[in-house]
LOLO-372771 format. One line per field, with one value per residue (C-alpha): residue in three letters; x, y, z. Coordinates in steps of 0.25 Angstrom, whole numbers, plus 5000, padded with zeros to 4 digits. Each point is the difference from the previous one (the first is absolute). Layout:
code: c(ala, ...);
X: c(X, ...);
Y: c(Y, ...);
Z: c(Z, ...);
REM end
This chain:
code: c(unk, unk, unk, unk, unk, unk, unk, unk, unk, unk, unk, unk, unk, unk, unk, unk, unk, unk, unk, unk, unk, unk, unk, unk, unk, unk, unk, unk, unk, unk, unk, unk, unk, unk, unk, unk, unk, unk, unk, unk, unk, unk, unk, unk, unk, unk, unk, unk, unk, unk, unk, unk, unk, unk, unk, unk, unk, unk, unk, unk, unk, unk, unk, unk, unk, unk, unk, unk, unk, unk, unk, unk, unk, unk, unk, unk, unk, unk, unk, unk, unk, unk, unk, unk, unk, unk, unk, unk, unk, unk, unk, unk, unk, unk, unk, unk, unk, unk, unk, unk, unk, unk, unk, unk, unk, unk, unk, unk, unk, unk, unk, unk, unk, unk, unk, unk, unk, unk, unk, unk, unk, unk, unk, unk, unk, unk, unk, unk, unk, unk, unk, unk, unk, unk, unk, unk, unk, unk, unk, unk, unk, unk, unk, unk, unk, unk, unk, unk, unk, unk, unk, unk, unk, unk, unk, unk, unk, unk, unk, unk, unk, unk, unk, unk, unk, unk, unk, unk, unk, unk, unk, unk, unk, unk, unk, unk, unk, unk, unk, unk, unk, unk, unk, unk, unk, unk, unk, unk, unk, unk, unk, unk, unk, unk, unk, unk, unk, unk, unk, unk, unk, unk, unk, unk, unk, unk, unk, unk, unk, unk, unk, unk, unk, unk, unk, unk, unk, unk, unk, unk, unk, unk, unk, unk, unk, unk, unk, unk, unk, unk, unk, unk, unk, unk, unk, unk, unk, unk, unk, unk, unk, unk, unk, unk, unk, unk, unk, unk, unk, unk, unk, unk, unk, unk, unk, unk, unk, unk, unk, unk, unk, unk, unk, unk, unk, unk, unk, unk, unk, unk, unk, unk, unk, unk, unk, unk, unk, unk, unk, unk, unk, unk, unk, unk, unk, unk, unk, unk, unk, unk, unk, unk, unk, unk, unk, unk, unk, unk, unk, unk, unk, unk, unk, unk, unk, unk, unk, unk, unk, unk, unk, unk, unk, unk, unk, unk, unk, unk, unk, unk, unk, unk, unk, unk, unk, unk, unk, unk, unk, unk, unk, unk, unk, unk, unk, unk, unk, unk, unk, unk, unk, unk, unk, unk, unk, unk, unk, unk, unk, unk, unk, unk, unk, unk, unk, unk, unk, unk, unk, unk, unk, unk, unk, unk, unk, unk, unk, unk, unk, unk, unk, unk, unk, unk, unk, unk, unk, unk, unk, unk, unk, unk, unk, unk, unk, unk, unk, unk, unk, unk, unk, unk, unk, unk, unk, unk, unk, unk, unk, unk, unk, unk, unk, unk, unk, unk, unk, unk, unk, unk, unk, unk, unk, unk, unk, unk, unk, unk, unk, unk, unk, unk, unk, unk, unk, unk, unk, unk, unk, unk, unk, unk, unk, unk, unk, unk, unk, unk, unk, unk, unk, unk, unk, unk, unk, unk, unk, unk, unk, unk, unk, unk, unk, unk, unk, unk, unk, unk, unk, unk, unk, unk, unk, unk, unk, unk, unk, unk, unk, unk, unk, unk, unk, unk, unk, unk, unk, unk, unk, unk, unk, unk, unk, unk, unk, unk, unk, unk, unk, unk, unk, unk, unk, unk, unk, unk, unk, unk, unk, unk, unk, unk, unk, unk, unk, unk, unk, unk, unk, unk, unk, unk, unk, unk, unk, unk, unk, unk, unk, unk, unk, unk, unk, unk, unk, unk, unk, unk, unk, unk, unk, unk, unk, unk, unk, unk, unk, unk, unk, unk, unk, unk, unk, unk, unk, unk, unk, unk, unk, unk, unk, unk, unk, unk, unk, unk, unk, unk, unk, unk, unk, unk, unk, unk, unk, unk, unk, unk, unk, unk, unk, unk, unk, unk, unk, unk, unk, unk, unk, unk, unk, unk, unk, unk, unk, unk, unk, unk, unk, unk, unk, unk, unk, unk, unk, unk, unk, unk, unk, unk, unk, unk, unk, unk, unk, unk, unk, unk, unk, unk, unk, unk, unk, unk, unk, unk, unk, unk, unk, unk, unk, unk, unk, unk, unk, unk, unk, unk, unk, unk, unk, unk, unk, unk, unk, unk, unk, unk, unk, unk, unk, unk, unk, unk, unk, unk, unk, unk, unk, unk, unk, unk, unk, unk, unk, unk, unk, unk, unk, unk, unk, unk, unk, unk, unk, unk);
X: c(5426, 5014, 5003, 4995, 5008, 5012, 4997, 4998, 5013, 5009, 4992, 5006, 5013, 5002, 4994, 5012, 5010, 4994, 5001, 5015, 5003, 4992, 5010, 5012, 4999, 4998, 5011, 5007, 4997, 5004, 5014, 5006, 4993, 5002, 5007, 4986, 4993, 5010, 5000, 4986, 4999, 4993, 5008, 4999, 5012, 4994, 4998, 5012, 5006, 4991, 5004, 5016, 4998, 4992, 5012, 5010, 4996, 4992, 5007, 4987, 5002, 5016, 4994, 4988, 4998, 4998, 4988, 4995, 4999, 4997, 4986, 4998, 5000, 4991, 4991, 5000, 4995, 4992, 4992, 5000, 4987, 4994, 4984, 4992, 4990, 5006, 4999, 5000, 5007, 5013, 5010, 5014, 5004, 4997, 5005, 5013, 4998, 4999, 5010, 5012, 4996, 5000, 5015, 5004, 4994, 5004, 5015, 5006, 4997, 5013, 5009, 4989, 5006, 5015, 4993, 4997, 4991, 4987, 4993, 5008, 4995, 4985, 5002, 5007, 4988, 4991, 5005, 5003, 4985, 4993, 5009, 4997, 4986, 5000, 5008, 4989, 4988, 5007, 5001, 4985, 4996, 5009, 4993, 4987, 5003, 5007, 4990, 4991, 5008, 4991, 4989, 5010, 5000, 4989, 5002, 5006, 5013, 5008, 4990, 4999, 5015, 5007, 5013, 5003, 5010, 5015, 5008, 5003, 4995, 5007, 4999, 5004, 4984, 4995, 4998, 5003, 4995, 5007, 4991, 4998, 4990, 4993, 5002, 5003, 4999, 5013, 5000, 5007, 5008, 4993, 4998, 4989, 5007, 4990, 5007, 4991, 4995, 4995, 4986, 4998, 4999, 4989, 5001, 4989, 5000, 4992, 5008, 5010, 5001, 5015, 4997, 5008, 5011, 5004, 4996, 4998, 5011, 5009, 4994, 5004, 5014, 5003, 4995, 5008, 5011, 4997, 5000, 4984, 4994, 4988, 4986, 4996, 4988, 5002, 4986, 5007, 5011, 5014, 5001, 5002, 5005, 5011, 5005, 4999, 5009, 5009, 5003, 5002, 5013, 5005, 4998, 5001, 5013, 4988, 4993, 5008, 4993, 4998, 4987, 4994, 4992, 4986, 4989, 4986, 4995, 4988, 5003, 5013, 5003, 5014, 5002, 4993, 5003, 4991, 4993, 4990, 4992, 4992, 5013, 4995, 5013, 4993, 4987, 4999, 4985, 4986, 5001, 5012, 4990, 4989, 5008, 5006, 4987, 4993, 5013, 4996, 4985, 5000, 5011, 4991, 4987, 5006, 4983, 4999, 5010, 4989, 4992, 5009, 4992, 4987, 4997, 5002, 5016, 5003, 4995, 5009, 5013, 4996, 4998, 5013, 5007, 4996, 5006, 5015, 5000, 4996, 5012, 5009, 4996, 5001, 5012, 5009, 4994, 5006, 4988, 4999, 5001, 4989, 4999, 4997, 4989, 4994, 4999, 4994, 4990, 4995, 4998, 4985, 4995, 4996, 5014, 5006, 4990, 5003, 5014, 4999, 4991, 5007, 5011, 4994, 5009, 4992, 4985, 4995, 5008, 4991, 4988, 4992, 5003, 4995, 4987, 4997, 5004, 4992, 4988, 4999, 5002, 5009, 4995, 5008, 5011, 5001, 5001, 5010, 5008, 5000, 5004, 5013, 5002, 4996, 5011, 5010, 4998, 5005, 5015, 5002, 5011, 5012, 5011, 4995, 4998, 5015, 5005, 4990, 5004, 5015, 5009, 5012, 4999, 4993, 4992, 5008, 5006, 5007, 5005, 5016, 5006, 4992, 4997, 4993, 4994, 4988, 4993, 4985, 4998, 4985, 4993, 4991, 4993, 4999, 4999, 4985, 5006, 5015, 4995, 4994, 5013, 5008, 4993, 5001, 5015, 4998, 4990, 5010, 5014, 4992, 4999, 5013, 5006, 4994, 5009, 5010, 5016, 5000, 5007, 4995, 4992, 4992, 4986, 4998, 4986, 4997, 4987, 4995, 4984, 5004, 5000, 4993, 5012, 4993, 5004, 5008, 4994, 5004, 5015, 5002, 4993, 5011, 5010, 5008, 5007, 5005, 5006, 4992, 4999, 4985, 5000, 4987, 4998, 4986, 4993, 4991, 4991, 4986, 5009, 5003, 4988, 4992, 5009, 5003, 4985, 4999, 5003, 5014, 5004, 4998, 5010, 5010, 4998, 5000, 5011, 5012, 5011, 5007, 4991, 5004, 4990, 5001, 4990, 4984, 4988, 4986, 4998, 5015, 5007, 4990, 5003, 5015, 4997, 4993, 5012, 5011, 4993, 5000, 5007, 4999, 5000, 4999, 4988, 5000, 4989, 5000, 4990, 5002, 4990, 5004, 5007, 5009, 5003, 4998, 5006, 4998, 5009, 4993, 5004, 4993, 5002, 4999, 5003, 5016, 4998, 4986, 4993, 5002, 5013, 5002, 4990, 5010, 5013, 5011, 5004, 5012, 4993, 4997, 4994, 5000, 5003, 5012, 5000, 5012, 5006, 5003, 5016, 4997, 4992, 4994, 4996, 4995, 4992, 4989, 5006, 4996, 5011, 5006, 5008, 5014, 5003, 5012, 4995, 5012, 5006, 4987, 5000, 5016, 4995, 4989, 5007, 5011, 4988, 5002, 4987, 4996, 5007, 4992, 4997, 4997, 5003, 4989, 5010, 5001, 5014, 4997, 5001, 4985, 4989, 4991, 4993, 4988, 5000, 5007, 4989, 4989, 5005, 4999, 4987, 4993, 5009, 4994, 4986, 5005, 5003, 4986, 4993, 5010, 4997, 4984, 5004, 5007, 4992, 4986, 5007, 5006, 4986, 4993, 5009, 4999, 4988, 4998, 4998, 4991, 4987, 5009, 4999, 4985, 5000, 5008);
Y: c(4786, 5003, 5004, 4988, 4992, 5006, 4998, 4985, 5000, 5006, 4990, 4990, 5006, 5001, 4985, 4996, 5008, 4993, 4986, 5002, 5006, 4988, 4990, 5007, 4997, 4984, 5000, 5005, 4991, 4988, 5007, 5004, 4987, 4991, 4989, 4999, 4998, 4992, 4988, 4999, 4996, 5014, 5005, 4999, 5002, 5010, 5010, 4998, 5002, 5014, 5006, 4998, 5006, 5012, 5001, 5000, 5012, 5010, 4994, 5002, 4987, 5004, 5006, 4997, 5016, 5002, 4990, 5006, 5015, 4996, 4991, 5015, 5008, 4994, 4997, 5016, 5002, 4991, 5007, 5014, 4994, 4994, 4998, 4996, 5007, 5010, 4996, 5012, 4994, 4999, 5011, 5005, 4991, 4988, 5003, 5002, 4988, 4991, 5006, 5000, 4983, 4998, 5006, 4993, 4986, 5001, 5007, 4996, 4985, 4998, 4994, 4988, 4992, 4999, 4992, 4984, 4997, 4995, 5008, 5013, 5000, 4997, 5011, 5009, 4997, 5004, 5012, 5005, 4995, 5009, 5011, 5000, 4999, 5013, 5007, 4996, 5005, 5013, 5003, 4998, 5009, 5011, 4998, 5002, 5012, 5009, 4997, 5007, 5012, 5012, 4993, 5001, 5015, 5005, 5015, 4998, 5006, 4996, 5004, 5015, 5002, 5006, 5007, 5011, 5012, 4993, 5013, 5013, 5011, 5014, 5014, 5014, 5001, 4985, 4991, 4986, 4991, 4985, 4988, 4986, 4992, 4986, 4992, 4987, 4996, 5009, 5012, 5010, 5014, 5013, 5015, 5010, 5010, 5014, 5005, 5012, 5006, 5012, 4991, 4999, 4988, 4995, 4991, 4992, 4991, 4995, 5007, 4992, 4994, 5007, 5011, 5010, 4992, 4995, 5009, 5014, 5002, 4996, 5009, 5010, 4993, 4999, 5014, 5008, 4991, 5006, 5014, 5002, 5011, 4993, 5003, 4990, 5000, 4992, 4995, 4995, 5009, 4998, 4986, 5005, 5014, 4993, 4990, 5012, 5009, 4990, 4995, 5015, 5002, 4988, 5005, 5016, 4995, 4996, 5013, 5013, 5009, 4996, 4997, 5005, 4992, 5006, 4994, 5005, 4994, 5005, 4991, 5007, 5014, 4998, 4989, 5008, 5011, 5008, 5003, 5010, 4990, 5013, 5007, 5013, 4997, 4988, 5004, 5005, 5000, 4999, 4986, 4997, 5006, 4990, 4988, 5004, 5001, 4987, 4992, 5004, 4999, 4986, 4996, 5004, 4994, 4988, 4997, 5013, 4992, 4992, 5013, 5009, 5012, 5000, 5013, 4998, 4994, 5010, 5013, 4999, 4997, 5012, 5008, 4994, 5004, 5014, 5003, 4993, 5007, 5013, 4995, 5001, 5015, 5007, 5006, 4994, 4986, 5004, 4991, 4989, 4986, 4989, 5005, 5015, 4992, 4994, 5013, 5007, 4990, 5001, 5014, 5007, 4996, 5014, 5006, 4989, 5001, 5016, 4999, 4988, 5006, 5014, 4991, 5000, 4987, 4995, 5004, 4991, 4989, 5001, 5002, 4988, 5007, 5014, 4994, 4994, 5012, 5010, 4992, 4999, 4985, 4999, 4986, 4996, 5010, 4994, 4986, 5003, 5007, 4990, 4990, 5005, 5005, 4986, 4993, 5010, 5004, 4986, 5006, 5011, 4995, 5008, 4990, 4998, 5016, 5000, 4989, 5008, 5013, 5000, 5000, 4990, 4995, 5001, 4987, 5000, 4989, 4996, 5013, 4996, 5012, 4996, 4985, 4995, 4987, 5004, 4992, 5003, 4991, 4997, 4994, 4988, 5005, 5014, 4997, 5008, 5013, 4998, 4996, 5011, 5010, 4988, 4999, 5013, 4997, 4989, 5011, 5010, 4991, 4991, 5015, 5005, 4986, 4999, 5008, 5000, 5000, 4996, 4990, 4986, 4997, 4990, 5001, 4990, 4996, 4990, 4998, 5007, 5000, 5008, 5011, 5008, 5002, 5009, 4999, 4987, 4994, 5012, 4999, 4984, 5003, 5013, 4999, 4990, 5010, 5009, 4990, 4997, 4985, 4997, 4990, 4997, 4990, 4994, 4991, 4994, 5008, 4999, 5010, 5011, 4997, 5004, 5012, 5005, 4997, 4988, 5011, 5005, 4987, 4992, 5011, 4996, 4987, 4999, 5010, 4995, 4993, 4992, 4991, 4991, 4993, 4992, 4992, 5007, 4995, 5002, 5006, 5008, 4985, 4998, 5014, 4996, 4984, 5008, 5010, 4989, 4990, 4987, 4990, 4986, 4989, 4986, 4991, 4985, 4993, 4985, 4988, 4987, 4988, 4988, 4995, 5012, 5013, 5011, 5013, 5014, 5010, 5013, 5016, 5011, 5017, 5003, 5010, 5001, 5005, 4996, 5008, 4991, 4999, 5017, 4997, 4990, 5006, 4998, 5011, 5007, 4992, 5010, 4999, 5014, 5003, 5013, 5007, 5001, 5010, 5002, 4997, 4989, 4989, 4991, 4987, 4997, 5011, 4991, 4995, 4990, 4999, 5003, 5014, 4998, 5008, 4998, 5001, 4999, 5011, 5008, 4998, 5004, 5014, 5003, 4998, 5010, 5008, 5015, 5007, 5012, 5011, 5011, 5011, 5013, 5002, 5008, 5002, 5017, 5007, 4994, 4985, 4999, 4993, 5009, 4992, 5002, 5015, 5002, 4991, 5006, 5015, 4996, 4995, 5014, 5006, 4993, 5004, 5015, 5000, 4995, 5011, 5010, 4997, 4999, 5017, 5005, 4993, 5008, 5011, 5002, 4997, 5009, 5010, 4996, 5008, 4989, 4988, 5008, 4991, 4990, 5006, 5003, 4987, 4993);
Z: c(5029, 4996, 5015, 5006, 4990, 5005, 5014, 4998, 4991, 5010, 5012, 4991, 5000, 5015, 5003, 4990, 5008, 5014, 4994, 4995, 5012, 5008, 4989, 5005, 5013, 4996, 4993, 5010, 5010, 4989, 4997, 5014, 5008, 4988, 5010, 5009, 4987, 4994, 5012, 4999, 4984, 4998, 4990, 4984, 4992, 4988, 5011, 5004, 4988, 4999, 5012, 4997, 4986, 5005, 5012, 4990, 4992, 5012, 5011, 5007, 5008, 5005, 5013, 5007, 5002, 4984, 4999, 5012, 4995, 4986, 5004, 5011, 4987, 4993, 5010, 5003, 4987, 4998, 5014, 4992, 4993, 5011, 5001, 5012, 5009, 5009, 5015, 5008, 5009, 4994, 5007, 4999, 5011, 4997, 4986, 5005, 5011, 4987, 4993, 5011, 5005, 4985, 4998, 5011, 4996, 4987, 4999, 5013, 5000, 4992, 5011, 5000, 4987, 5007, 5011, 4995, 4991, 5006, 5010, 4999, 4983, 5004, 5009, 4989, 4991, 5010, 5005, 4983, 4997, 5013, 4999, 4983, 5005, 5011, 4989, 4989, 5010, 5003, 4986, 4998, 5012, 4995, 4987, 5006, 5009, 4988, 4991, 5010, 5004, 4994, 5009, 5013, 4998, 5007, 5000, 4986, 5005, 4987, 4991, 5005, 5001, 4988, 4998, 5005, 4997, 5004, 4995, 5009, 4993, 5006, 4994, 5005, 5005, 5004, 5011, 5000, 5011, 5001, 4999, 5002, 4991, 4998, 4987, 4995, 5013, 5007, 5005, 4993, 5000, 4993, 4997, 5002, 4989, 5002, 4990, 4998, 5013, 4994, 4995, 5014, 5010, 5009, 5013, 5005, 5012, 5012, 5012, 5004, 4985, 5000, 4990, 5006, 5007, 4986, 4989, 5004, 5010, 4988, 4991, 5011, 5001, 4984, 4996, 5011, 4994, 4986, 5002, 5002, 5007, 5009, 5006, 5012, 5007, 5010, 5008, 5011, 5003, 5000, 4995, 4985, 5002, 5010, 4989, 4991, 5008, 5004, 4984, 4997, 5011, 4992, 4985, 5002, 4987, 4992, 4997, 4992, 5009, 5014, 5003, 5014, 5009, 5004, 5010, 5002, 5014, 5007, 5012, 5005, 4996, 5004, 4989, 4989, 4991, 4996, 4986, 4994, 4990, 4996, 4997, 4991, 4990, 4996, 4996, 4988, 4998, 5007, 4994, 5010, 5012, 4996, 4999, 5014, 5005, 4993, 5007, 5013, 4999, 4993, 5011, 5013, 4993, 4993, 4996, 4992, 4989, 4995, 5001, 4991, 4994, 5008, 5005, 5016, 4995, 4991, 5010, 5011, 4990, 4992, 5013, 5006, 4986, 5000, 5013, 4997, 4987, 5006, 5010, 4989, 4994, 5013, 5004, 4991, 5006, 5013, 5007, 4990, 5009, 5002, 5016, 4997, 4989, 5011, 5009, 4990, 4996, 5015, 5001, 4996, 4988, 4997, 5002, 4992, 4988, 5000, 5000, 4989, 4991, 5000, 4991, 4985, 4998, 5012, 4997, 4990, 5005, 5012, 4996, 5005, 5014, 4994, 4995, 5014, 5007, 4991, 4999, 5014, 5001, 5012, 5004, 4986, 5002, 5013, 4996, 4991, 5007, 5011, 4991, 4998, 5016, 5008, 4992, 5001, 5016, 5002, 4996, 5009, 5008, 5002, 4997, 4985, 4999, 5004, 4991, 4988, 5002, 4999, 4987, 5003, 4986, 4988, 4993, 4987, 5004, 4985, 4999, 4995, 5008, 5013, 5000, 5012, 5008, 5006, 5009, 5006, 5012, 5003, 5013, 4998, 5012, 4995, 4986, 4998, 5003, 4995, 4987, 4994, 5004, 4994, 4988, 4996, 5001, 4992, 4988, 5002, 4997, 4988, 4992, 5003, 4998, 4985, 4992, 4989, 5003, 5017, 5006, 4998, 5013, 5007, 5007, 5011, 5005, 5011, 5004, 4989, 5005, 5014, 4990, 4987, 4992, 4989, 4986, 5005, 4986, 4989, 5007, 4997, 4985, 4998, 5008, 4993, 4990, 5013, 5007, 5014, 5003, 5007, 5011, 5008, 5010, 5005, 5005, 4986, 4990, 5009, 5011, 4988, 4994, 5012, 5003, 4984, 4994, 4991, 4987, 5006, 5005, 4986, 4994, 5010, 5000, 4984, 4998, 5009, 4993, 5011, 5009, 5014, 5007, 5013, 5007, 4993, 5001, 4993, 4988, 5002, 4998, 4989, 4992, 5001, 4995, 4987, 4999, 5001, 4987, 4997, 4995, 4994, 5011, 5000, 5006, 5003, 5000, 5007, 4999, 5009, 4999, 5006, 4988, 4995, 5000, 4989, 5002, 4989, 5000, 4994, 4999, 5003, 5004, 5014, 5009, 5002, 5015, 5003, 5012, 5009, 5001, 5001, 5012, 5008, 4995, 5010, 5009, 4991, 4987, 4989, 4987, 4990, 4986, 4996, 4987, 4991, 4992, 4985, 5002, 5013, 4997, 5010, 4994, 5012, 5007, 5009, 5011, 5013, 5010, 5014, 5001, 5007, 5011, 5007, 5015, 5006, 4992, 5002, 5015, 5000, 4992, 5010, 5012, 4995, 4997, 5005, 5006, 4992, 5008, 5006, 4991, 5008, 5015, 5008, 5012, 5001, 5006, 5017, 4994, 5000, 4991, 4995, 4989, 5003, 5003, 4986, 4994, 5009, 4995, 4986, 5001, 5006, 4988, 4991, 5006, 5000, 4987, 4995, 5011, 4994, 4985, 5002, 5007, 4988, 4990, 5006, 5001, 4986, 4996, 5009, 4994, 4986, 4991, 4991, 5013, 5007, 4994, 5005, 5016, 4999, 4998, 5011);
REM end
């Protein structure tokens, strides 16, 4: 009740304001066409006298123009409270129509009263009435329309844009991505301050949603302008490994120790160094062999993720795992490379199992295979052991045996007297094969990566699904103490879940700190609505009868970024949340705006842009390319050696007293 009383009492208010304003204008008329109204007798002497008083102390009547805007302001207020039933009809256009014909009608008739009195005055108080009127009108419609502006707002724009972090936010490890956001109804300038990358990132997007263009190459950009060492996997080489190559030339002055550039390329041999991922230095235990082995396996048969610890999984990676650590203990781990693994794995299963099992590090480990082969089961033995060989065969090819059997470099890549950038190029066409010998790159770095004391570094993954990064999720939880910044980039949570598992796929999802969507869809844009909150928003309700119009005005939570619009964000439109440190605030950590890239400073780098030089030349003493016999010469090497291992070993057990039960056997 008390509300409706001040309603009525501020109606009453605004009609009081009109009527003045409506008095003004009369009493202007009767001041400035005084002589009209005087030859016609209609004149009285007490309003006369009123008027002169009132002149003599505002000297409101000394010019036509003060009268004028005086009735103007009062009328303006008196359309602030304004009631009526809305007309949707009522537009923008004809609002100002009103608006300029009534200035005109009422300001610019001025000239009218030098002219003599008669027509020229009826035609001044025309001219003042209609244009008083049009002004009058104009003020009502504007009335109507901004009392109904939440209604206009069909996607609820204004209610859904907040503000966002204005203050560039730089330390010796972030990145920081200029911005432009909506609020209050202008655009304005931002910061996406990742001021601690080492609680790792993710990027999500549609293809073509813009996520590498505009936040992973400059992760790429600003951390090789910091100092970091850096892991790329780049899916479609050379797109990142060529920004990461050329960034380097240009901030070699940035590192204490120059670091080196390293590619890993299966493609073209000539553009690729090669790199021993089963390098004995580095394999410490039987632990090391397995996790080599369960990379590998998990990469050729992505369904046997979701299968982890059935028997027919864990077989072949047990088996596989035997061989590289048995690798590793003979001859000082002379033969210990993935190719010479796969050579062995396809020689007789009797020879193999002799030679294993002759190790007593190696004999329990493998007994699953023992059982099979001393109760006789040989379909079993069989099965298993094809398991691990079907997979594997698809790998024989001479140009990865070359790349994986060389030691150019070693995958310590945060080592502070030997920093490197490493990039490993993969093949969308080729990816099934390429990515289980990339992936045990990727197993073998994570590891050696994770350690007290190295060099801060910085692991770059696009298109993360392409390939079983193992133990991906125990480097975002502990890596953050040594330093190595996680970056991973694809396409929405349904892709990682399929490829991860649902179990491995939650922990990465629920333990990365910095978060950038493009345009998701489904229960991805859904996930991040729930992750970004809500907040309170405002609700208009209107009622129109055919008498009046009663609007309410309410507050409720509500998404801040609802689904729906992560679902149509813009090409270059992100939405995300970054994590803050002790010492660096961020008042302002949920963010929905477009990252700036200047394209045309972009488009001037990448046309400077150098190609990543030719690493080895094939070309022998006559001028001629023999690539192909050198990589066709290593290849029956490789198979050599394997042949030559299998002799020794069944020769040094034939010999050996204590292995003879083992050769009866076999």
């Amino acid at each position: 009740m008390q509300g409706e009383d001040d309603l009525r009492g501020l109606a009453k208010i605004m009609a009081f304001m009109r009527a003045v304003s409506i008095i003004m204008v009369l009493m202007h008329f009767y001041w400035f066409c005084y002589g009209f109204f005087a030859e016609r007798g209609w004149t009285l002497e007490v309003i006369g006298k009123i008027l002169t008083n009132f002149n003599r102390t505002a000297r409101l009547f000394s010019n036509t123009i003060y009268t004028k805007i005086f009735a103007l302001v009062l009328l303006a207020l008196s359309c602030l409270g304004t009631k009526g039933v809305k007309n949707e009809k009522i537009t923008w256009t004809k609002i100002n129509t009103a608006l300029v014909i009534g200035f005109i009608l009422f300001f610019l008739n001025a000239p009218l009263l030098k002219l003599p009195a008669g027509f020229a005055t009826l035609l001044y108080i025309l001219t003042t009435s209609l244009g008083y009127i049009a002004l009058m009108v104009a003020g009502v419609w504007m009335s109507r329309l901004l009392r109904s502006n939440l209604m206009d707002d069909v996607f609820n724009n204004e209610n859904e844009s907040f503000q966002q972090e204005t203050q560039l936010m730089q330390n010796e490890y972030s990145v920081n991505l200029p911005t432009k956001f909506y609020y209050k109804g202008k655009w304005n300038n931002g910061w996406v301050n990742v001021v601690n990358p080492f609680r790792a990132s993710i990027v999500l997007g549609t293809p073509g949603s813009g996520k590498s263009y505009a936040i992973v190459n400059n992760y790429i950009r600003q951390h090789i302008e910091k100092g970091f060492s850096m892991y790329i996997y780049d899916f479609k080489f050379d797109d990142l490994s060529t920004i990461a190559y050329n960034h380097l030339l240009k901030h070699t002055d940035k590192y204490k120790v120059k670091p080196k550039f390293y590619v890993i390329n299966f493609d073209d041999p000539r553009r690729s160094h090669r790199c021993n991922p089963l390098n004995p230095d580095f394999m410490t235990d039987i632990s090391d062999a397995y996790e080599a082995a369960y990379t590998i396996m998990l990469n050729l048969n992505k369904s046997w993720i979701l299968k982890q610890g059935d028997f027919f999984v864990e077989s072949p990676i047990i088996l596989l795992a035997a061989i590289i650590w048995f690798l590793k203990i003979y001859d000082n781990g002379k033969f210990c490379t993935f190719p010479h693994a796969i050579e062995l794995l396809n020689k007789k299963y009797a020879d193999v199992f002799t030679i294993l099992t002759s190790y007593p590090e190696l004999e329990n480990y493998l007994s699953p295979f023992m059982d099979a082969w001393q109760g006789g089961a040989q379909d079993q033995l069989q099965g298993q052991i094809a398991s691990a060989k079907i997979p594997l065969s698809r790998m024989i090819s001479p140009q990865l045996y070359w790349v994986m059997t060389g030691d150019d470099f070693s995958l310590d890549i945060n080592n502070p007297k030997e920093p490197k950038i490493l990039c490993v190029g993969n093949n969308p066409d080729r990816q099934n094969i390429y990515s289980a010998a990339l992936g045990l790159y990727n197993s073998r770095i994570v590891k050696l990566i994770n350690k007290k004391g190295k060099l801060k570094s910085s692991v770059i993954i696009d298109e993360l699904p392409t390939i079983y990064f193992r133990g991906l999720d125990n480097l975002i939880a502990t890596a953050r103490s040594n330093k190595v910044a996680v970056c991973l980039g694809f396409q929405d949570f349904s892709q990682l879940t399929r490829d991860y598992g649902d179990k491995e796929s939650k922990v990465i999802q629920n333990t990365v700190g910095n978060i950038f969507s493009g345009q998701v869809v489904g229960e991805t844009a859904k996930s991040l609505s729930e992750r970004f909150g809500k907040v309170l928003q405002k609700r208009q309700s209107l009622t129109i009868n055919r008498n009046d119009k009663s609007t309410s005005i309410s507050t409720q939570m509500d998404s801040l970024i609802p689904a729906s619009k992560i679902s149509t964000l813009t090409q270059g439109m992100f939405v995300g949340a970054v994590s803050d440190n002790f010492d660096e605030r961020i008042e302002q950590k949920i963010f929905h705006a477009e990252i700036v890239v200047d394209n045309d400073k972009v488009a001037a780098e990448t046309k400077a842009y150098q190609k990543i030089p030719q690493i080895l030349s094939f070309t022998n003493e006559n001028g001629e390319d023999n690539m192909k016999q050198e990589i066709d010469d290593n290849y029956k090497r490789v198979k050599l050696d394997s042949t030559g291992i299998i002799e020794n070993e069944l020769e040094r057990i034939k010999n050996d007293p204590d292995l003879q039960h083992l050769v009866q056997k076999g």
